[in-house]
VOKEBA-671076 format. One line per 4 residues: number of its first residue (from 1); their letters; for each residue x negated, y, z negated of C-alpha. Coordinates in nm, 2 decimals. Last residue first. Layout:
N
NUM) a) X,Y,Z  ...
END
This chain:
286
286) xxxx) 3.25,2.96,6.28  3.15,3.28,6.44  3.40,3.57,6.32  3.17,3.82,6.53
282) xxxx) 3.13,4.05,6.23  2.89,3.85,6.05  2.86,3.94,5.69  3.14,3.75,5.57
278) xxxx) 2.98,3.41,5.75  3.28,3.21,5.80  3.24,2.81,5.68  3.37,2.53,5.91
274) xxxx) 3.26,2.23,5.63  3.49,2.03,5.51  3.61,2.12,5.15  3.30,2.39,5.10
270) xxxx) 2.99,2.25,5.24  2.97,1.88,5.29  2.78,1.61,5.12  3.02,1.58,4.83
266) xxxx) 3.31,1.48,5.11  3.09,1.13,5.18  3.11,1.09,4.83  3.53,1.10,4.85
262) xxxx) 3.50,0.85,5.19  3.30,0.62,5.00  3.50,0.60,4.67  3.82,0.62,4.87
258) xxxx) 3.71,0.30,5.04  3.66,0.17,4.73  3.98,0.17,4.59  4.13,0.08,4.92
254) xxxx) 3.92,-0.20,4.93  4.08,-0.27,4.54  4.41,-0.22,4.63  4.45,-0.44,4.95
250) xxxx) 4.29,-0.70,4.70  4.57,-0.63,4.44  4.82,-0.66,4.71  4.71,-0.99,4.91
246) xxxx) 4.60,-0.86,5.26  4.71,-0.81,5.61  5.02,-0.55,5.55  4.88,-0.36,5.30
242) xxxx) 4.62,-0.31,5.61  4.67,0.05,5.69  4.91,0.17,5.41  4.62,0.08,5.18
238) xxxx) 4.35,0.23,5.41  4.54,0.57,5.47  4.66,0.64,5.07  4.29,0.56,4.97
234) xxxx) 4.10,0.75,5.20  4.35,1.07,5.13  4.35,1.02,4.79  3.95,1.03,4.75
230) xxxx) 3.94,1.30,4.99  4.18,1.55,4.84  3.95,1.51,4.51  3.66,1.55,4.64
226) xxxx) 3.79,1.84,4.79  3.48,2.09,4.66  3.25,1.89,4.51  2.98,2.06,4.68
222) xxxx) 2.60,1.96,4.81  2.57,1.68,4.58  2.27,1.49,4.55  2.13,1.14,4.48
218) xxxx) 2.44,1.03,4.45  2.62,0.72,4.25  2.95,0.66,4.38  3.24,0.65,4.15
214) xxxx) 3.38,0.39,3.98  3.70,0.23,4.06  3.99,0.10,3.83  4.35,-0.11,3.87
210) xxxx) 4.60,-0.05,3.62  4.86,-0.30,3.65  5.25,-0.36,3.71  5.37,0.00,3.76
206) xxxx) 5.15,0.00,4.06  4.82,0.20,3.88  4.57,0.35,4.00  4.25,0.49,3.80
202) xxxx) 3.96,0.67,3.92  3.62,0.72,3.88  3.43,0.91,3.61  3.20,1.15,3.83
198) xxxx) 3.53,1.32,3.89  3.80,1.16,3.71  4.10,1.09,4.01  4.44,0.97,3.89
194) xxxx) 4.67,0.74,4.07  4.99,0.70,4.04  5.25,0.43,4.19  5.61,0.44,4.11
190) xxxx) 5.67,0.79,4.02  6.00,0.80,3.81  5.94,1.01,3.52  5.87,0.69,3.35
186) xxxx) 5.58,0.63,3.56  5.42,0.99,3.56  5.41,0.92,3.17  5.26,0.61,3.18
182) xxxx) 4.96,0.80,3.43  4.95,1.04,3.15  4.88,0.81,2.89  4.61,0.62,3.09
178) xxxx) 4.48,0.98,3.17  4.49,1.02,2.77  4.33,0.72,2.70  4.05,0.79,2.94
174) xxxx) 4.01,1.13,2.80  4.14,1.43,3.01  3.96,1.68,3.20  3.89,1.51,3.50
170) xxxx) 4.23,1.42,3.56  4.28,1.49,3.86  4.68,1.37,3.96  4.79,1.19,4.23
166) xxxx) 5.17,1.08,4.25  5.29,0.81,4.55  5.61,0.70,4.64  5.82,1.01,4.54
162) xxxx) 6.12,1.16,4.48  6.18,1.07,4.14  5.87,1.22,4.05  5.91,1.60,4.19
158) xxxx) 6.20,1.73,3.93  6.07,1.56,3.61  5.70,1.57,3.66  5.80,1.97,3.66
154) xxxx) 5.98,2.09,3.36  5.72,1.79,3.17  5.43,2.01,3.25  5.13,1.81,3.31
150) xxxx) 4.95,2.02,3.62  4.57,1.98,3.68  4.64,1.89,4.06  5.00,1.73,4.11
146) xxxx) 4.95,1.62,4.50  5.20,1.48,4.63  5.27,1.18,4.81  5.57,1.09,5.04
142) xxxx) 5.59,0.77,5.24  5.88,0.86,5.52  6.22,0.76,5.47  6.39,1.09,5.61
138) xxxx) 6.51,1.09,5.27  6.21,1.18,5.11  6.17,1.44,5.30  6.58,1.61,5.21
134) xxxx) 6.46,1.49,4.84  6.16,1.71,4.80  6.30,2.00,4.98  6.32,2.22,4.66
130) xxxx) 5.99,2.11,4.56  5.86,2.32,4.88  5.63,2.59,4.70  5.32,2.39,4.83
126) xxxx) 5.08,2.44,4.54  5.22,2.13,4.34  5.13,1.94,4.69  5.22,1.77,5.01
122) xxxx) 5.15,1.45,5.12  5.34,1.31,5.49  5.27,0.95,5.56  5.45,0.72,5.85
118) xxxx) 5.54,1.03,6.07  5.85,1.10,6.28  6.09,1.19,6.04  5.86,1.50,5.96
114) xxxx) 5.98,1.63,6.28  6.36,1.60,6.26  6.32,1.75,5.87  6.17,2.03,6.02
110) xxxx) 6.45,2.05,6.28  6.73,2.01,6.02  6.54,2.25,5.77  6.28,2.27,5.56
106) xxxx) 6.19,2.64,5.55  5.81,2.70,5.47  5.73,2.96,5.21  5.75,3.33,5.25
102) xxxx) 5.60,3.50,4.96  5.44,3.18,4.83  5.25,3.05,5.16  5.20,3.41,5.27
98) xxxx) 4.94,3.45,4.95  4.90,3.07,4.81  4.87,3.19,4.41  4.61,3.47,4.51
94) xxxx) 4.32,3.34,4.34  4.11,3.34,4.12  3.77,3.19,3.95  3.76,2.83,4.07
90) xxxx) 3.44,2.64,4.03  3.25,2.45,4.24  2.96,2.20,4.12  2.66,2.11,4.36
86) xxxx) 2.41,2.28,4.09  2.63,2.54,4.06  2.92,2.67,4.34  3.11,2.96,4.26
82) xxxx) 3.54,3.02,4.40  3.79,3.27,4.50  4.06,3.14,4.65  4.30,3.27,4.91
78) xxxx) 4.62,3.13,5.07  4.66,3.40,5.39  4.75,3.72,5.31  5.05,3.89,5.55
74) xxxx) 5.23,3.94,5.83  5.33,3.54,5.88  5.21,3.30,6.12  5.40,2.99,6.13
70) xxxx) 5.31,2.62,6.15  5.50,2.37,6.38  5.26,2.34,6.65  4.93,2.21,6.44
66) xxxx) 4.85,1.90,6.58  4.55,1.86,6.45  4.22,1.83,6.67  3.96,1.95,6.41
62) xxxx) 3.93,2.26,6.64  4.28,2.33,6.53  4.24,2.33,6.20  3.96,2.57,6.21
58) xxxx) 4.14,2.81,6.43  4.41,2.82,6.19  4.12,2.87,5.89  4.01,3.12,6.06
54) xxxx) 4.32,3.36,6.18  4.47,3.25,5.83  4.14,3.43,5.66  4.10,3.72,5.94
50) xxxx) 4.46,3.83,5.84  4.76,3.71,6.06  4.85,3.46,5.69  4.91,3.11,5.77
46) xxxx) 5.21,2.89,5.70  5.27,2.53,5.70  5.28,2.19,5.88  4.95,1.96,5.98
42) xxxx) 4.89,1.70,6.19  4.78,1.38,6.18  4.73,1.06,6.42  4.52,0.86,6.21
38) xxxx) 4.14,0.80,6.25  3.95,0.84,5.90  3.88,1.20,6.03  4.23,1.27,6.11
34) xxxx) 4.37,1.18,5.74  4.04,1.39,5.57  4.21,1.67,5.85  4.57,1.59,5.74
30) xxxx) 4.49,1.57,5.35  4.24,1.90,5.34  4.52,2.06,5.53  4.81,1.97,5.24
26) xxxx) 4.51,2.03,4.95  4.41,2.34,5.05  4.10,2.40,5.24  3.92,2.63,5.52
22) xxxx) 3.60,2.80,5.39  3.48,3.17,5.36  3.11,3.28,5.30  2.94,3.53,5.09
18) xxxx) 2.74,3.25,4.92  2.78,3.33,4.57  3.12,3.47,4.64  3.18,3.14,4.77
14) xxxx) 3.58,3.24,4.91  3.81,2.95,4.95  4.06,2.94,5.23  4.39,2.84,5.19
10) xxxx) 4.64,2.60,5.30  4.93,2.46,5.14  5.24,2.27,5.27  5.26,1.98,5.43
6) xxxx) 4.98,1.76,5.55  5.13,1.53,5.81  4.99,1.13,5.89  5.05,0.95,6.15
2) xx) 4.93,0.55,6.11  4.80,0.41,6.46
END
């Protein structure tokens, strides 16, 4: 069985059109996606001790991660601020990873003893850990990391080298730019990239060749939110999976489109995955 950590982030997002919170972040998003799909995962980071962190660390745990290596932290937990339309969600604010930022996670010789001991570990661009990206990496684990929307050359520079896989959403961008940016990744030293589109697909490429998936058609979408996370995460786990068993470009390609699946599956869920927090209930019912 694959073990897979989520490191880093967490936060929950606030529907102020709904008046609900929901867990999320891209480093839990990837371990509970990972658990879901049938790994062994856990997840490492920090929560705030407000009713947020108190939530979404209860939430974590009743999705059966292994969650002993977090902290709790005086503080704000990770916190977005986000509207849904017409199945859409959009961010607003936030407060830039609350406890998360202010008192990251400390990578040290016992961390670094613990991570050793998983196939996968992803993190992210909202993790605050870059400084720790080699000491992972050289525990010889699989790292991924999550770059969101960011293309700032100060940064591809000091997380590529260090990784196996990049991920990128690049929704925004033309399909000649994400081609260009996916080159880019490459010669900053990330050997395999792939970049998520939304409703547009996805592209991954090996250094070698660029290898493309649509998206799922839908009827309806109930929230996009971690569409994203759940593309990669279906991908990363059924290439690593059976690699092994099949030629590479066909290992590709059903990993391809099992991410497809898995990622449509996510747009039927509320919020990232579901666990929402009534604000006007004072009995902190998930």
């Amino acid at each position: 069985m694959l073990k897979t950590l989520g490191l880093g982030d967490n936060v929950v997002d606030e529907y102020l059109d709904q008046g609900r919170l929901y867990p999320g972040g891209n480093a839990l998003n990837f371990a509970v996606f990972a658990a879901e799909l049938g790994c062994q995962s856990a997840y490492m980071g920090v929560f705030g001790d407000d009713l947020a962190g108190q939530h979404v660390r209860r939430a974590a745990a009743a999705k059966g991660l292994d969650i002993s290596q977090c902290r709790v932290e005086r503080g704000e937990n990770g916190h977005a601020y986000v509207e849904l339309r017409e199945g859409e969600r959009r961010f607003l604010r936030s407060n830039r990873g609350g406890v998360s930022r202010e008192k990251p996670l400390q990578i040290d010789a016992a961390a670094l003893d613990y991570i050793a001991g998983f196939n996968l570990v992803c993190t992210s661009v909202h993790s605050y850990i870059n400084h720790a990206l080699p000491l992972i990496k050289a525990t010889g684990v699989k790292l991924a990391y999550d770059l969101s929307e960011r293309r700032d050359a100060e940064l591809l520079a000091a997380v590529c080298p260090h990784l196996d896989f990049a991920f990128s959403s690049c929704g925004k961008l033309s399909p000649s730019e994400t081609l260009d940016f996916i080159q880019t990744l490459h010669a900053c030293g990330a050997p395999m990239v792939l970049a998520t589109r939304g409703a547009e697909g996805a592209l991954f490429s090996d250094s070698r060749q660029v290898f493309s998936q649509a998206a799922v058609n839908l009827d309806r979408v109930i929230d996009t939110m971690a569409a994203g996370d759940g593309f990669l995460t279906a991908f990363l786990v059924n290439l690593l999976q059976n690699q092994a068993a099949s030629p590479w470009d066909l290992a590709v390609q059903e990993a391809l489109r099992s991410a497809a699946a898995f990622s449509a599956k996510v747009c039927q869920w509320e919020g990232s995955w579901g666990m929402g927090l009534d604000l006007n209930s004072n009995d902190g019912t998930v």
